[in-house]
C-alpha positions in Angstrom: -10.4 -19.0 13.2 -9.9 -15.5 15.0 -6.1 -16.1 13.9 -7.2 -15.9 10.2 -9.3 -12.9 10.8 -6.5 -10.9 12.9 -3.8 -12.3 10.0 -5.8 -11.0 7.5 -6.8 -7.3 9.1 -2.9 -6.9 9.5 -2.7 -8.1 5.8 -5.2 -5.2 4.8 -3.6 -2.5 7.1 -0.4 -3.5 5.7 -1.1 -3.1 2.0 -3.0 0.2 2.4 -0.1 1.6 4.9 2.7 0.3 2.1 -0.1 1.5 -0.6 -0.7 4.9 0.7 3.2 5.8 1.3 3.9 4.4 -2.2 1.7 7.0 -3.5 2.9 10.1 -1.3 6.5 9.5 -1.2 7.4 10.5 -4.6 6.1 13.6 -5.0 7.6 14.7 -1.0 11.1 16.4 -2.0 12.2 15.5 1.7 11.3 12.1 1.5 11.9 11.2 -2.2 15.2 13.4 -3.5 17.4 13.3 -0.4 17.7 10.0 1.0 20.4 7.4 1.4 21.1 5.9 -1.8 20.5 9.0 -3.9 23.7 10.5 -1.2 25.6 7.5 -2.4 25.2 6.9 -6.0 25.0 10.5 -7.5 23.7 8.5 -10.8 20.5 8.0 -9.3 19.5 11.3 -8.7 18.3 11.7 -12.5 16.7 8.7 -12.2 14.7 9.4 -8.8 13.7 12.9 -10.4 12.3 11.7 -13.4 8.4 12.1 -13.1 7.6 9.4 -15.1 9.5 6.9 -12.1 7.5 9.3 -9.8 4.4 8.4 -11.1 5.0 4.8 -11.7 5.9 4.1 -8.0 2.5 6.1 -7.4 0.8 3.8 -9.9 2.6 0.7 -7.7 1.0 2.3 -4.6 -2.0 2.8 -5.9 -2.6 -1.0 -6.8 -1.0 -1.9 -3.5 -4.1 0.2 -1.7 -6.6 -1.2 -3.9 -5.4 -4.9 -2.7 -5.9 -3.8 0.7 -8.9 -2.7 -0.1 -10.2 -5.5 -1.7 -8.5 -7.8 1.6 -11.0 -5.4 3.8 -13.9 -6.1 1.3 -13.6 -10.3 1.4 -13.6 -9.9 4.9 -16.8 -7.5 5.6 -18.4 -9.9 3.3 -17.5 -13.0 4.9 -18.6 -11.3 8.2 -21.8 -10.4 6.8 -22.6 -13.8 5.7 -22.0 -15.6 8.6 -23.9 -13.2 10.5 -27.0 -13.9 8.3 -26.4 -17.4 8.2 -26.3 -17.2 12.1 -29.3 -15.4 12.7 -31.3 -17.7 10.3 
C-alpha cells in the first residue's frame, strides 16, 4: 500500500520535473543551440532553431506537466476519501 503511494509521488515528480524542463529548454540558447548532437550533425542546427520545433517540444512539456498534475490530483483525492471514510 505505502509502495503505490511513494511509486506514484515519484511518478508525479517525474512528469512535472520532465514536463517543466520540456518547456524551458527550448527557448535557453545555452541549453537548446549548443549541445552534443547539434556539434555533431551540423544539419540539425536549422532544425533545433526553428521556432515552430521550439514550441512544439514546449507543447510536449506542457502535457507532460499537466499528467503530473493530474497523478498529484488522483492522489489528494484518494487521500481525501479515505480520510473521510475513516473518520466516519
Amino acid at each position: 500500500m505505502i509502495i503505490s503511494f511513494v511509486s506514484r509521488v515519484l511518478f508525479a515528480a517525474y512528469f512535472l520535473e520532465a514536463g517543466l524542463l520540456l518547456i524551458v529548454a527550448p527557448w535557453k540558447t545555452g541549453l537548446w543551440e549548443r549541445n552534443f548532437f547539434v556539434e555533431r550533425l551540423p544539419l540539425l542546427e536549422s532544425i533545433v532553431q526553428n521556432v515552430f520545433v521550439r514550441g512544439a517540444v514546449s507543447g510536449v512539456g506542457a502535457i507532460t506537466a499537466l499528467a503530473g498534475l493530474a497523478e498529484l490530483a488522483g492522489l489528494v483525492r484518494r487521500w481525501k476519501s479515505k480520510d473521510q471514510s475513516s473518520a466516519s
